[in-house]
C-alpha positions as CSV (number, residue, x, y, z in Angstrom):
1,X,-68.0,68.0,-16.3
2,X,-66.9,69.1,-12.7
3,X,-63.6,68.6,-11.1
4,X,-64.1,66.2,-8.2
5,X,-62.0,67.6,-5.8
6,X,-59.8,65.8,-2.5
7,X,-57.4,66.8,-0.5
8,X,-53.6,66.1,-0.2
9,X,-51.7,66.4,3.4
10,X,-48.0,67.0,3.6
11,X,-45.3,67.0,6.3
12,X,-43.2,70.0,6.1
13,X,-41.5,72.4,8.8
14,X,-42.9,75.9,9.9
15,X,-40.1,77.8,7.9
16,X,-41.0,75.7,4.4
17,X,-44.9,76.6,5.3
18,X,-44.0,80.2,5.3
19,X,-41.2,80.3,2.1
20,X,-44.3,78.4,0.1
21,X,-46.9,80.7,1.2
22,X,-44.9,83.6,0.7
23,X,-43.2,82.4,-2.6
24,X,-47.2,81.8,-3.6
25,X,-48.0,85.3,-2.6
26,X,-45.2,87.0,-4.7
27,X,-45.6,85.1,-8.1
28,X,-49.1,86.3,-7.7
29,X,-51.1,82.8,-7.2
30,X,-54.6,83.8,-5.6
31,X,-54.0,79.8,-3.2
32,X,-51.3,77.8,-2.1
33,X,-53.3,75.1,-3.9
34,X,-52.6,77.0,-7.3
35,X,-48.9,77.7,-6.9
36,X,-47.7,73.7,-5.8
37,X,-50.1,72.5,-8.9
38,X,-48.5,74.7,-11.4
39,X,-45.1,73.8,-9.8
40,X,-45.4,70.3,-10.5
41,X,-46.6,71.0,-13.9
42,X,-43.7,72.6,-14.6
43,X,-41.0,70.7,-13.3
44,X,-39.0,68.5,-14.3
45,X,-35.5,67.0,-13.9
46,X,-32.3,68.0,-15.5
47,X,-29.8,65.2,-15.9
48,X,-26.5,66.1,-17.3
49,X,-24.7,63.5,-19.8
50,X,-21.5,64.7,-18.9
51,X,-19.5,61.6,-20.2
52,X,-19.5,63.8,-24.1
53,X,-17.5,66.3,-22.1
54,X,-15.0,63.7,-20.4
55,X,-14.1,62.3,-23.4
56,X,-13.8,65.4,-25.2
57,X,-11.3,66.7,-22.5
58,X,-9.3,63.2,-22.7
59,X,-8.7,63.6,-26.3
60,X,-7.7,67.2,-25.8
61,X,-5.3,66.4,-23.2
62,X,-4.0,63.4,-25.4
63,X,-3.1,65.6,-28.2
64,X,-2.0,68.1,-25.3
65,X,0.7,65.7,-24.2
66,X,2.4,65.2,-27.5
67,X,2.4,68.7,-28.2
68,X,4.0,69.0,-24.8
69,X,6.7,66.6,-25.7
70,X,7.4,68.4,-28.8
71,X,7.9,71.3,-27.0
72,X,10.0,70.1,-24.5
73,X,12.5,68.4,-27.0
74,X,13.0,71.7,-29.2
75,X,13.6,73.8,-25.7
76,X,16.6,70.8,-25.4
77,X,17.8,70.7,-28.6
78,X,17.6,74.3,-29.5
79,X,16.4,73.4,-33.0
80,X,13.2,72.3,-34.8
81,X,12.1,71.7,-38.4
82,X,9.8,72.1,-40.5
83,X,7.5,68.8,-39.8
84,X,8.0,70.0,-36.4
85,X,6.1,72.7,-37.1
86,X,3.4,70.7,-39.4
87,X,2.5,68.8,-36.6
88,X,2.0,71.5,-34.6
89,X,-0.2,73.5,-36.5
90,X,-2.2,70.0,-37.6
91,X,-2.5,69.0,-33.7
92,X,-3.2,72.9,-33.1
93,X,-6.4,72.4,-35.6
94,X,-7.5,69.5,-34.5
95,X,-8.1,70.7,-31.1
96,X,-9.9,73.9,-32.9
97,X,-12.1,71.5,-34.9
98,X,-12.6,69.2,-31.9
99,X,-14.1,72.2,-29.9
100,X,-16.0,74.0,-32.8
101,X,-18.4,70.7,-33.4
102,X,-19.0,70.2,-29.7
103,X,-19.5,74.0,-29.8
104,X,-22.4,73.6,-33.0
105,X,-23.7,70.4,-31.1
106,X,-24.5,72.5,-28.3
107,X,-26.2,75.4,-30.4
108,X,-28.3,72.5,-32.4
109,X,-29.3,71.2,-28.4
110,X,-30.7,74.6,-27.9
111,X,-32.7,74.8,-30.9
112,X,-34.5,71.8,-30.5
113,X,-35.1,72.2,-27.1
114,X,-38.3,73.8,-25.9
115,X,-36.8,75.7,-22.3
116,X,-40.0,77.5,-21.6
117,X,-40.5,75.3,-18.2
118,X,-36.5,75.8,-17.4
119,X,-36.3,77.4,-14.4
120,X,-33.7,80.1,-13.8
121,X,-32.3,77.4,-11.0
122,X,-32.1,74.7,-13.5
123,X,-29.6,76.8,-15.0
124,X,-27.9,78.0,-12.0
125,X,-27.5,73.8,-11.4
126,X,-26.5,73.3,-14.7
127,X,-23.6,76.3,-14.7
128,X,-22.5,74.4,-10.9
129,X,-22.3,70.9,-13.2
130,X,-20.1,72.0,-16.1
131,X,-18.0,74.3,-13.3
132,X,-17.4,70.8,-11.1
133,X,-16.9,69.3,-14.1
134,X,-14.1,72.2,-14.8
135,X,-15.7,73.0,-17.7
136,X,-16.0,76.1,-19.7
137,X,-18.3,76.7,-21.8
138,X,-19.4,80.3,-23.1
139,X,-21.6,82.0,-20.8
140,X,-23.5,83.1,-23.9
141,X,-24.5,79.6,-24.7
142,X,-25.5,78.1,-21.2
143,X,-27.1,81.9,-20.1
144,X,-28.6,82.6,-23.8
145,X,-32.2,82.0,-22.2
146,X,-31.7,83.7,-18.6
147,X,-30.8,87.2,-21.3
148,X,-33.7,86.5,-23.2
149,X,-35.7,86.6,-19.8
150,X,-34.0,89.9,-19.0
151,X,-34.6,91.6,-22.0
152,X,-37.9,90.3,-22.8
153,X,-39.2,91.7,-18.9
154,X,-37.2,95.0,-19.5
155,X,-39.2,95.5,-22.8
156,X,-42.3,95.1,-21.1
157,X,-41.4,97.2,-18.6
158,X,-40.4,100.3,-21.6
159,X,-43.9,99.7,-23.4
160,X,-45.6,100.9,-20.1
161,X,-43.1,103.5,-19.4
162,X,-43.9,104.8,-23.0
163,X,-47.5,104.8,-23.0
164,X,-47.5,106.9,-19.1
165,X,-48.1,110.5,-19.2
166,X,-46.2,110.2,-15.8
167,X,-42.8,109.6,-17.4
168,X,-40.5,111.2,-19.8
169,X,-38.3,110.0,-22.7
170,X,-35.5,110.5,-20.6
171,X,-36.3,107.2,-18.1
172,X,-37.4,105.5,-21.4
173,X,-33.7,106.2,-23.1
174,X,-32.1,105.7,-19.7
175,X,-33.6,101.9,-19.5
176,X,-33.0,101.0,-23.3
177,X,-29.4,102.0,-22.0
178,X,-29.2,100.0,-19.5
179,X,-30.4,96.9,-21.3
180,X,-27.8,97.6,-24.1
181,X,-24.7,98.6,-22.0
182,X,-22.5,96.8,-20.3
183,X,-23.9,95.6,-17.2
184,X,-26.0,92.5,-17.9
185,X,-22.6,90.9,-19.8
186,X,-20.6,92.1,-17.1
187,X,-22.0,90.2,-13.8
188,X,-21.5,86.8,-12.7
189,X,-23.3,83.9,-13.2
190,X,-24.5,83.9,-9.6
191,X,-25.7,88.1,-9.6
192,X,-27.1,87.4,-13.4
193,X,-29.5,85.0,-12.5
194,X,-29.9,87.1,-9.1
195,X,-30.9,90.2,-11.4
196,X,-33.1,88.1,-13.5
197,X,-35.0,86.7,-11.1
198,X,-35.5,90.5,-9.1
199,X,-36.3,91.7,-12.9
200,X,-38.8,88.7,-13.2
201,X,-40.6,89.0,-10.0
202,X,-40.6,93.0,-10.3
203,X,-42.4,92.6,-13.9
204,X,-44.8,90.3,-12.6
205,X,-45.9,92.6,-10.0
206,X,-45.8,95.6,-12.3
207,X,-48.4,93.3,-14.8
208,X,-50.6,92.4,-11.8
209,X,-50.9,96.1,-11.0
210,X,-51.7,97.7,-14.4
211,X,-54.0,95.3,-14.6
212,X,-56.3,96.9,-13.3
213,X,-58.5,99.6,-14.8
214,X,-57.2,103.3,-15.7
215,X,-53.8,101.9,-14.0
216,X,-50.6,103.4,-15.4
217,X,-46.6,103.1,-14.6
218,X,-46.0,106.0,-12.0
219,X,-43.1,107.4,-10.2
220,X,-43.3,104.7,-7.3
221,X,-43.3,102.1,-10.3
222,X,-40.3,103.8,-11.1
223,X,-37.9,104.6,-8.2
224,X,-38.9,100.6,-7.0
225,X,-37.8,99.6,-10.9
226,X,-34.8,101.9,-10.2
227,X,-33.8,100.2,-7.2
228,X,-33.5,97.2,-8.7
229,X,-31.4,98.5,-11.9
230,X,-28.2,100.8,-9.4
231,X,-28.4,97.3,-7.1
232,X,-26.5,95.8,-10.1
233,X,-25.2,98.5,-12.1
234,X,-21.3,98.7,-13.0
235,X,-19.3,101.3,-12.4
């Protein structure tokens, strides 16, 4: 059975026109129409409980305190004892223990949640939250999915380097390289998800292209993947 199609008018300024239609154009939707559907599809809001984390950091800091007090009266006295030293180690581990199960409550989040429709600036919001929050919590654990995006499009990108009769084993060990070096765990949250997202939209391009018949990765593919990869190399 047929669609029955209508239409749907919105209010938006010149510049949002043009960032839509272009933003359209670049993820490779064929209308306007196509992009804002599959947008809304795929959104959603994140909301960010982040009342675990307050009380977490009030218990720290209330076990911080007597540890602090302890301190402060062995620096005036000049001695302590060997209960003094109990206590520390037992607060000491406490805080350890206190960390490591928020830690595995996090990991046990991520494996029961399905982030295919997470954007990469869901996660950008969600590093801002825990950062206003003054919150650290391993870049590993909150970024886990922006690698996964890296290396999953850099893969891609190998597979068609290694099947062109244009290129060498040389670019194919150069990228493999790159993925596995230094330079992905080495930029900031901000240029991470910057280099994801260039890495994402160059990929999609790249599939678009060699799509078409008898189409193979060639030296323009190349220098423009190259580009992207000195933008944020380390040095």
């Amino acid at each position: 059975m047929a669609r029955i199609k209508t239409d749907l008018k919105i209010s938006l300024s010149n510049e949002d026109k043009e960032y839509i239609k272009k933003k359209s154009d670049v993820l490779g939707f064929k209308t306007v129409s196509a992009f804002l559907i599959e947008s809304a599809k795929s959104h959603f809001r994140l909301n960010l409980d982040m009342s675990v984390y307050r009380n977490l950091a009030r218990e720290i800091n209330y076990i911080g305190k007597n540890i602090n007090s302890l301190i402060r009266r062995i620096n005036t006295d000049g001695i302590y004892s060997d209960s003094d030293i109990d206590f520390l180690k037992t607060n000491q581990k406490i805080i350890i223990d206190l960390l490591n199960k928020e830690y595995d409550r996090l990991l046990n989040l991520k494996k029961n949640f399905n982030s295919e429709n997470l954007s990469l600036n869901d996660k950008e919001n969600l590093i801002k939250a825990l950062q206003q929050n003054q919150l650290e919590v391993p870049k590993k654990v909150v970024l886990e999915e922006v690698y996964e995006q890296i290396k999953d499009d850099i893969i891609y990108i190998v597979s068609e380097i290694e099947k062109s009769p244009k290129q060498d084993k040389d670019i194919e060990d150069y990228v493999w390289e790159y993925l596995y070096g230094d330079t992905t765990f080495s930029l900031d949250d901000e240029r991470l998800i910057k280099f994801a997202n260039d890495i994402f939209i160059y990929t999609q391009k790249l599939k678009m292209k060699l799509a078409k018949l008898d189409n193979i990765f060639d030296d323009d593919d190349w220098f423009s993947f190259k580009e992207i990869l000195d933008e944020y190399e380390v040095y």
